[in-house]
MARSE-837444 format. One record per residue (C-alpha): residue number from 1; chain; x, y, z. Coordinates in steps of 0.1 Angstrom, whole numbers. Each point is the difference from the previous one (the first is absolute). Example, Ala and Ser with C-alpha at 12.3 -4.5 7.8 and 13.67 -1.06 7.14 Angstrom:
<rs>
r nr 1&kette A&u 123&v -45&w 78 .
r nr 2&kette A&u 14&v 34&w -7 .
</rs>
This chain:
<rs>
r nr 1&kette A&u -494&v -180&w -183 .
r nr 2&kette A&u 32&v 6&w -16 .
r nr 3&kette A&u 31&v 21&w 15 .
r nr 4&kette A&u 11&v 29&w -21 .
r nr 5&kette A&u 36&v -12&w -10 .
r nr 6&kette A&u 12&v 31&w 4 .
r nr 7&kette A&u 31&v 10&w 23 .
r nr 8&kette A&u 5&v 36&w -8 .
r nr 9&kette A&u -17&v 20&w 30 .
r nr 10&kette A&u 18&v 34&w 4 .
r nr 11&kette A&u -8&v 33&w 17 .
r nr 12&kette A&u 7&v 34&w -11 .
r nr 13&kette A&u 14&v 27&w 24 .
r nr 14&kette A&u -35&v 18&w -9 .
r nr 15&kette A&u -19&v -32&w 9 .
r nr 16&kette A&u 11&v -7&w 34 .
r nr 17&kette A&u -5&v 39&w 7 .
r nr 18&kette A&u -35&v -2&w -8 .
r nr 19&kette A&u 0&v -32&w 24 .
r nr 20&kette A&u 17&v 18&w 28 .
r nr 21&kette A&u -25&v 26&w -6 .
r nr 22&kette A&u -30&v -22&w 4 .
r nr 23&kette A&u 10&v -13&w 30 .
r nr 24&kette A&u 3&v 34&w 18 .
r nr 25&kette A&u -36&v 8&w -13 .
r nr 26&kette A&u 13&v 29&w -23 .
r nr 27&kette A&u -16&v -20&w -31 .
r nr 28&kette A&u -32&v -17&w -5 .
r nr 29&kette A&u -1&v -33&w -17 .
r nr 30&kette A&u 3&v 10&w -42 .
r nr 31&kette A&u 17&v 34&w 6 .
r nr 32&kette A&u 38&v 7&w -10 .
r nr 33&kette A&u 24&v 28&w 18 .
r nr 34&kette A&u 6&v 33&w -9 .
r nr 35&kette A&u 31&v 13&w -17 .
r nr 36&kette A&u 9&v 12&w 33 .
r nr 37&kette A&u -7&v -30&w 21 .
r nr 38&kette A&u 23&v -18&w -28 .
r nr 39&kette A&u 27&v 23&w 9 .
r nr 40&kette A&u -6&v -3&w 35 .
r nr 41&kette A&u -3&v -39&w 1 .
r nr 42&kette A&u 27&v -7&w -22 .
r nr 43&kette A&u 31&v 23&w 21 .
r nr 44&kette A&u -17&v -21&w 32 .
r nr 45&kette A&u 3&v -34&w -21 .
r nr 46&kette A&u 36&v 8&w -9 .
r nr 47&kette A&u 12&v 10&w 31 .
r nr 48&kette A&u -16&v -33&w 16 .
r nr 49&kette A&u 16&v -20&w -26 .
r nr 50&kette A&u 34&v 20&w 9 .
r nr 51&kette A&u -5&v -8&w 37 .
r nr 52&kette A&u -7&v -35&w -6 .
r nr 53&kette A&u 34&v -5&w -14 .
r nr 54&kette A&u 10&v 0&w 38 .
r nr 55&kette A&u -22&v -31&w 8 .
r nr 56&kette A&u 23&v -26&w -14 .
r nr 57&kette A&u 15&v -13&w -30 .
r nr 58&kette A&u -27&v -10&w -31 .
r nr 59&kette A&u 13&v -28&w -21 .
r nr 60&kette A&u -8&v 11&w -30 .
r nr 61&kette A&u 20&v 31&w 10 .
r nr 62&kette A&u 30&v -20&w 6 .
r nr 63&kette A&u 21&v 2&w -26 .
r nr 64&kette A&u 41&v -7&w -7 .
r nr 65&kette A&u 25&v 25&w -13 .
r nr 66&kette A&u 33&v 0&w -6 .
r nr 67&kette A&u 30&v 28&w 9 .
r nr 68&kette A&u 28&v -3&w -22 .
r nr 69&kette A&u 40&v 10&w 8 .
r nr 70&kette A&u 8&v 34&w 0 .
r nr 71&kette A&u 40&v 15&w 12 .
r nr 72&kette A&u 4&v 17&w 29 .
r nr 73&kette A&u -35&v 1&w 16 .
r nr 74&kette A&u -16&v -14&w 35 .
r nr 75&kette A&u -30&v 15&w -4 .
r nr 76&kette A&u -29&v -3&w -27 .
r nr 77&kette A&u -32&v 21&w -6 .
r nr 78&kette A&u -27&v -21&w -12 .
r nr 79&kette A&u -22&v 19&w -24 .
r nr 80&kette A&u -8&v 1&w -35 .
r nr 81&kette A&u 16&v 39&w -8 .
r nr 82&kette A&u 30&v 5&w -16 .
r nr 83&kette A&u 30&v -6&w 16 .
r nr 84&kette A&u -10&v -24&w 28 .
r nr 85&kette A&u 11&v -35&w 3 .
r nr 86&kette A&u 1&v -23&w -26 .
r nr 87&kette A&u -24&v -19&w 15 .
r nr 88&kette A&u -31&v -18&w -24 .
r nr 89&kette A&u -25&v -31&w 2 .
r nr 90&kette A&u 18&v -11&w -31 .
r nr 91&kette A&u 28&v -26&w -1 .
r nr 92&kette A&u 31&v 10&w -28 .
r nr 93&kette A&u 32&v -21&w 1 .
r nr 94&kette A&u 25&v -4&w -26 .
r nr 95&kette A&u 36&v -2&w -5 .
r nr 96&kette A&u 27&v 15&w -19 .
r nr 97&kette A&u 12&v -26&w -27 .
r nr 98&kette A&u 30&v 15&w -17 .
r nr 99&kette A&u 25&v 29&w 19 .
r nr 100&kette A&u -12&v 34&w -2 .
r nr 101&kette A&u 27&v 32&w 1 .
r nr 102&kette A&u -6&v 31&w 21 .
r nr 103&kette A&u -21&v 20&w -21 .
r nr 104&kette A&u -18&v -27&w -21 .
r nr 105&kette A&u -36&v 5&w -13 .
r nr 106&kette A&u -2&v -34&w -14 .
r nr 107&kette A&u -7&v -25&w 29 .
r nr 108&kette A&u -3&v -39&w -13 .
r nr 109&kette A&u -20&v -16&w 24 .
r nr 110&kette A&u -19&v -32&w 4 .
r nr 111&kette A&u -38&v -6&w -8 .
r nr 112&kette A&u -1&v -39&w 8 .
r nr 113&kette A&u -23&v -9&w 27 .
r nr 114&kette A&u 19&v -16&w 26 .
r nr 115&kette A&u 0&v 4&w 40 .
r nr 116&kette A&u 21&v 29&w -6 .
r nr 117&kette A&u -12&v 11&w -29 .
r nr 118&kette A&u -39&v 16&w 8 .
r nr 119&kette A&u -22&v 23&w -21 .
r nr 120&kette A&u 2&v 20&w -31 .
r nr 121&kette A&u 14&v 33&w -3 .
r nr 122&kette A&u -16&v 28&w -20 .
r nr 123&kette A&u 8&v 32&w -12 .
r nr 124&kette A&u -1&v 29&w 29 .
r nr 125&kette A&u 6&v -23&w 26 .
r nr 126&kette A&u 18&v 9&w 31 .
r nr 127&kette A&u 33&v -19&w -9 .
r nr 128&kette A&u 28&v -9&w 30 .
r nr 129&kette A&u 31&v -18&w -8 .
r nr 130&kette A&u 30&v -9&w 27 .
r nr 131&kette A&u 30&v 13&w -10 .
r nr 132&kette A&u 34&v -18&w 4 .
r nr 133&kette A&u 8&v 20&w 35 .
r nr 134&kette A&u -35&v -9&w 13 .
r nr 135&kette A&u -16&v 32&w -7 .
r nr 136&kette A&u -35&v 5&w -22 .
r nr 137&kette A&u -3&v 19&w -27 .
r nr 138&kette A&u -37&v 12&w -2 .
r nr 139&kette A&u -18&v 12&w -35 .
r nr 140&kette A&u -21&v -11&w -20 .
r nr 141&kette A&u -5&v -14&w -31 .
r nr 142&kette A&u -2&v 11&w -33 .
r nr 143&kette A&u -4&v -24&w -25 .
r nr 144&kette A&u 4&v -34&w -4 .
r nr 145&kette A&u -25&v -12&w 27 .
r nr 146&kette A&u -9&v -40&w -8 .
r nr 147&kette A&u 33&v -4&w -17 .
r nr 148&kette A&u 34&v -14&w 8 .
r nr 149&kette A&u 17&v 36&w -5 .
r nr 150&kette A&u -13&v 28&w 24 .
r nr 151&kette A&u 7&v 37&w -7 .
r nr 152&kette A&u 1&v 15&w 34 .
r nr 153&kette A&u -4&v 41&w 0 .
r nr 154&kette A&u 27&v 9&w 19 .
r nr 155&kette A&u 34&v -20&w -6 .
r nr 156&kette A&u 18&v -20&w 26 .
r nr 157&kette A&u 20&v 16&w 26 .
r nr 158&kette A&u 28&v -29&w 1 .
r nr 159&kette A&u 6&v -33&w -14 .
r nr 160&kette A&u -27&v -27&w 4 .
r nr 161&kette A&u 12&v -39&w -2 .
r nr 162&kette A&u -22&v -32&w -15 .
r nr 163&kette A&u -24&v -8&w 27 .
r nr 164&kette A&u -6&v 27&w 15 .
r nr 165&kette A&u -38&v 6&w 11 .
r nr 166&kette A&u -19&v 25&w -19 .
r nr 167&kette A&u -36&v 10&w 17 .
r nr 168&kette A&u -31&v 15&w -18 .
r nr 169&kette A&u -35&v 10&w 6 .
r nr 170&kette A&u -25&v 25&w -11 .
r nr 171&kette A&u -17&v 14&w 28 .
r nr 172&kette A&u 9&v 7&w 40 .
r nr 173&kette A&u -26&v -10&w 24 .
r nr 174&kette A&u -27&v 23&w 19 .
r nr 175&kette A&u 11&v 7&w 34 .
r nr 176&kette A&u -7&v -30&w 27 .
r nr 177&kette A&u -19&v 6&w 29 .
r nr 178&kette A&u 22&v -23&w 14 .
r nr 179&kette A&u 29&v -26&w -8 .
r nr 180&kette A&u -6&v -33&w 19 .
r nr 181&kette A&u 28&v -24&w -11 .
r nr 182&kette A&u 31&v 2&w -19 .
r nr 183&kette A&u 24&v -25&w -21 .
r nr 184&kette A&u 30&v -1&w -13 .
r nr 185&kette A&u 8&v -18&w -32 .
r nr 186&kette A&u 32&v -6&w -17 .
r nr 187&kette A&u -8&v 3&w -37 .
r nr 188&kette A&u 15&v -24&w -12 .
r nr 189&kette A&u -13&v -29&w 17 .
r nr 190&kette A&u -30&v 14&w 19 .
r nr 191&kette A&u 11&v -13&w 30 .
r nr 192&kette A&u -23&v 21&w 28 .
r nr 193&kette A&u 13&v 14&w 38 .
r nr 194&kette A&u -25&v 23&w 16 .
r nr 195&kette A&u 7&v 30&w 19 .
r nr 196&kette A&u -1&v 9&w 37 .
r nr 197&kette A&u -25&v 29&w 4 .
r nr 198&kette A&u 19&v 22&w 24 .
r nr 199&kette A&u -11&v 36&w 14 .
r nr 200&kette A&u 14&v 33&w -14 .
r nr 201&kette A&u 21&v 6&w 33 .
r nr 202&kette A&u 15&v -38&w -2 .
r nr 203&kette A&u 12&v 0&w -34 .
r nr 204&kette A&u 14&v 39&w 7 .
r nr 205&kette A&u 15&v -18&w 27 .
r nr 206&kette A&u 25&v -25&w -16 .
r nr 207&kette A&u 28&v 20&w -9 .
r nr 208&kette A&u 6&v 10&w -36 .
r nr 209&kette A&u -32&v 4&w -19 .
r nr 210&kette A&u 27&v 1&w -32 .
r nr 211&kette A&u 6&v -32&w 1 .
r nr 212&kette A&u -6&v -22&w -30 .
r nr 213&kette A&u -5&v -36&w -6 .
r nr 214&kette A&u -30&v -24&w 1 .
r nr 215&kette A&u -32&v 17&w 19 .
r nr 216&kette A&u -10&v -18&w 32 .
r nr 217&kette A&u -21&v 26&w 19 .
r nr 218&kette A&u -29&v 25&w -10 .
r nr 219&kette A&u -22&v 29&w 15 .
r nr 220&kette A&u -31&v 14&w -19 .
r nr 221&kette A&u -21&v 29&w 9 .
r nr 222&kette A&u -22&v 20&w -14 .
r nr 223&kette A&u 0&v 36&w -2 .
r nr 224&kette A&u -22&v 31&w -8 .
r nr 225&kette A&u 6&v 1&w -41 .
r nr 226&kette A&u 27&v -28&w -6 .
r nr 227&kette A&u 17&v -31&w 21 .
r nr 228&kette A&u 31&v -9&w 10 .
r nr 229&kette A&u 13&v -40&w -6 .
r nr 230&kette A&u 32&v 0&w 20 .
r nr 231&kette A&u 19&v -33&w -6 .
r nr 232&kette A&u 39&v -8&w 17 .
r nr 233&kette A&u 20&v -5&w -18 .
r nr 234&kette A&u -3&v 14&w -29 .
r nr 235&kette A&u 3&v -16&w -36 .
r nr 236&kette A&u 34&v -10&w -6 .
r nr 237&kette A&u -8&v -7&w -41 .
r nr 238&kette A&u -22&v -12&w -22 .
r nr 239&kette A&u -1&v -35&w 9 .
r nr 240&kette A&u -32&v -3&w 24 .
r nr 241&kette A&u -33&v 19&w 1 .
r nr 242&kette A&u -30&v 6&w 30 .
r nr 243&kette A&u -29&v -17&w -4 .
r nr 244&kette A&u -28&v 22&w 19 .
r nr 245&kette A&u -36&v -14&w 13 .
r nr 246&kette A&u -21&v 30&w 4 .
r nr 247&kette A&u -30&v 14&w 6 .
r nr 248&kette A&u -12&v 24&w -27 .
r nr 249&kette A&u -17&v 31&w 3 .
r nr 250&kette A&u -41&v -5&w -8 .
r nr 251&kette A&u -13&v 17&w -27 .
r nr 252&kette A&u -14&v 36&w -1 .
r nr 253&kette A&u -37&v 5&w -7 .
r nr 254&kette A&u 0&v 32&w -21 .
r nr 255&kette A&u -35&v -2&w -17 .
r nr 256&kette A&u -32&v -20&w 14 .
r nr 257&kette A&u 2&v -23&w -31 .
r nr 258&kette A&u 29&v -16&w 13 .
r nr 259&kette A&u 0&v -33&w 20 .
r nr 260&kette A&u 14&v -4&w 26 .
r nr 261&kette A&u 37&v -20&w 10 .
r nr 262&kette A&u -18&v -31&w 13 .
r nr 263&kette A&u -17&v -27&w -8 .
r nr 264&kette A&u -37&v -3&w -2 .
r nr 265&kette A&u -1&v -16&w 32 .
r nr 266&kette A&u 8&v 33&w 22 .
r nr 267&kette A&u -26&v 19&w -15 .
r nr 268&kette A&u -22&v -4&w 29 .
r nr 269&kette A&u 24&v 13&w 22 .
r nr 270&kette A&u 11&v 30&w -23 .
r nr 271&kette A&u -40&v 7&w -2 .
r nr 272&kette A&u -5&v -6&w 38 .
r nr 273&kette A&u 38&v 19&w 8 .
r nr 274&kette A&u -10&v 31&w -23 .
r nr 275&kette A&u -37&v 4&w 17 .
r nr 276&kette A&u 16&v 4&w 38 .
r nr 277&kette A&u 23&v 25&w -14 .
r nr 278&kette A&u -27&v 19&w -14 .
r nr 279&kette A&u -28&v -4&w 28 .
r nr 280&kette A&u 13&v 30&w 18 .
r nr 281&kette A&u 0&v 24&w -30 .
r nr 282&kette A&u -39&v -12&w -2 .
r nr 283&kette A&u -8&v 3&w 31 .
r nr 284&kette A&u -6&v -34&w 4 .
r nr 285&kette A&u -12&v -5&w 40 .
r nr 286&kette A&u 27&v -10&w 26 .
r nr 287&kette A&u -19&v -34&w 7 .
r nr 288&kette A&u -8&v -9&w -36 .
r nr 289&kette A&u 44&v 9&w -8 .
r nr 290&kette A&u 6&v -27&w 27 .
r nr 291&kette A&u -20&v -23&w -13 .
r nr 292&kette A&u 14&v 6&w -34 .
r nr 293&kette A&u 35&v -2&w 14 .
r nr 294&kette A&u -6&v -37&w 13 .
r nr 295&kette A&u -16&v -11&w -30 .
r nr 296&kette A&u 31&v 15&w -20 .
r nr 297&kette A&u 28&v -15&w 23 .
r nr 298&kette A&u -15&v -36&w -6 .
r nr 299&kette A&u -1&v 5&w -37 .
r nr 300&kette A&u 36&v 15&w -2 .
r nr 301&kette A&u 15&v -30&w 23 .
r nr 302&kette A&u -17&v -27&w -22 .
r nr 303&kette A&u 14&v 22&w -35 .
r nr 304&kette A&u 31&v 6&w 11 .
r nr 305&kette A&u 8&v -41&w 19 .
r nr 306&kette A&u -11&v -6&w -41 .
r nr 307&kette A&u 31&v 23&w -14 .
r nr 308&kette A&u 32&v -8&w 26 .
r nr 309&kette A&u 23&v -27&w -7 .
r nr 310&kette A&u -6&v -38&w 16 .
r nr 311&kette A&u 31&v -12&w 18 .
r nr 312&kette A&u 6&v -32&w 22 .
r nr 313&kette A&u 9&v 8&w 39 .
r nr 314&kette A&u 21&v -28&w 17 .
r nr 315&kette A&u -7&v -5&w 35 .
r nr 316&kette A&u 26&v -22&w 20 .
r nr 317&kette A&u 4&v -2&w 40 .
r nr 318&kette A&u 30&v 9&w 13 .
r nr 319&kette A&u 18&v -32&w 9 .
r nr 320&kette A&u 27&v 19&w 16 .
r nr 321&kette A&u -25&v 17&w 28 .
r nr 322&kette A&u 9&v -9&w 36 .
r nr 323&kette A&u 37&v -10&w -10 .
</rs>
């Protein structure tokens, strides 16, 4: 008897409604749902996957990002309109390699891959570059993406010296459900300090939220339609960049043909998860619910212990106790 050899199990949004279904007793074994059971089953599946963000942090929703320099500002909104942070999962570094004048719109800049030197530009990119008093000029670019010789859309606002950093990306990131770690780097040696998570009211707390030099402290929350990244101090230049380890948003489910944001290992749980939220819109009997609520929560805990990070706890005794 041979095993198939195949590794590519997935089920659709429409799939695990059926399942859900079945389980409640609205289906019979061959049948499929309605057009208004899939309406119904796939709002309940989204807003379970929604809730499920709460349970914890899914690795493979882990992902790094990185907020780049910006003059004058303590506080960033994370989200992909226009406008927000310059914040992306991409990594752009260059530097400046001749002088530039205030209003230039020729910027030579270095494309040799070195630990300063990371990525490729490319036309329309968001383009940053640290000015000779320490502010960034944001624009974009216009031409010369891939090349040595940048044509940024908007000229420079003052002079910019040989060396300075110049930053670029594409895209900004979705907004995180939540930040858990951040780093900063210098960008010219990559040498990494990470920052103290401190609560809105401490960080309000230590005197003049103007002040600029090299972050040390940070407070993210997330709010109704944006978020708010509040790091002390604020960026003095262009010289070092956040790294951010966060927790992106899952995936919608706007149409029953699309899978779902996990792995084929959970989709047990999402069928089992899905069939207790619908039991009471079928009337499904109080004892049978409980019974299907059990069988769920075992199926969920073994899923999700499968999607969580695995760390090392040190345990010591305290060698000072008594003293």
């Amino acid at each position: 008897m041979a095993v198939s050899a195949s590794f590519n199990f997935d089920l659709s949004g429409g799939d695990i409604i059926d399942a859900a279904l079945r389980k409640v007793g609205a289906l019979a074994e061959g049948q499929s749902s309605t057009t208004a059971q899939q309406t119904t089953g796939l709002q309940a599946l989204t807003a379970m996957i929604k809730t499920w963000s709460a349970k914890g942090v899914p690795v493979h929703y882990l992902q790094i990002a990185y907020l780049y320099p910006e003059s004058n500002k303590e506080i960033f909104s994370l989200s992909p309109a226009a406008n927000m942070a310059h914040c992306s999962l991409e990594l752009g570094i260059t530097k400046l390699t001749a002088d530039e004048a205030a209003a230039s719109t020729s910027l030579d800049v270095s494309i040799t891959s070195a630990i300063d030197v990371q990525g490729t530009t490319q036309d329309s990119d968001f383009l940053g570059i640290e000015l000779d008093d320490g502010t960034i000029d944001w624009t974009t670019i216009s031409s010369g993406g891939g090349t040595t010789t940048l044509v940024p859309a908007v000229g420079l606002t003052s002079a910019a010296s040989a060396g300075n950093r110049v930053y670029f990306y594409t895209a900004r990131i979705q907004r995180p459900e939540d930040v858990l770690n951040i780093w900063r780097i210098t960008a010219s040696d990559q040498d990494r300090t990470e920052l103290e998570e401190f609560s809105e009211q401490e960080i309000r707390s230590m005197g003049n939220l103007t002040t600029e030099g090299e972050p040390i402290k940070y407070n993210y929350r997330k709010e109704l339609s944006t978020t708010r990244l509040h790091i002390w101090p604020r960026f003095q230049n262009g010289k070092v960049y956040l790294e951010l380890r966060l927790q992106s948003p899952f995936d919608d489910m706007d149409a029953v043909a699309n899978t779902t944001p996990f792995p084929n290992t959970v989709s047990e749980a999402l069928i089992y998860g899905l069939a207790v939220r619908l039991a009471p819109e079928y009337k499904l009997p109080l004892q049978e619910r409980m019974v299907l609520k059990q069988e769920a929560a075992e199926v969920i805990d073994v899923a999700w212990s499968h999607l969580t990070e695995m760390t090392h706890i040190l345990v010591q005794p305290d060698l000072d106790y008594g003293r």
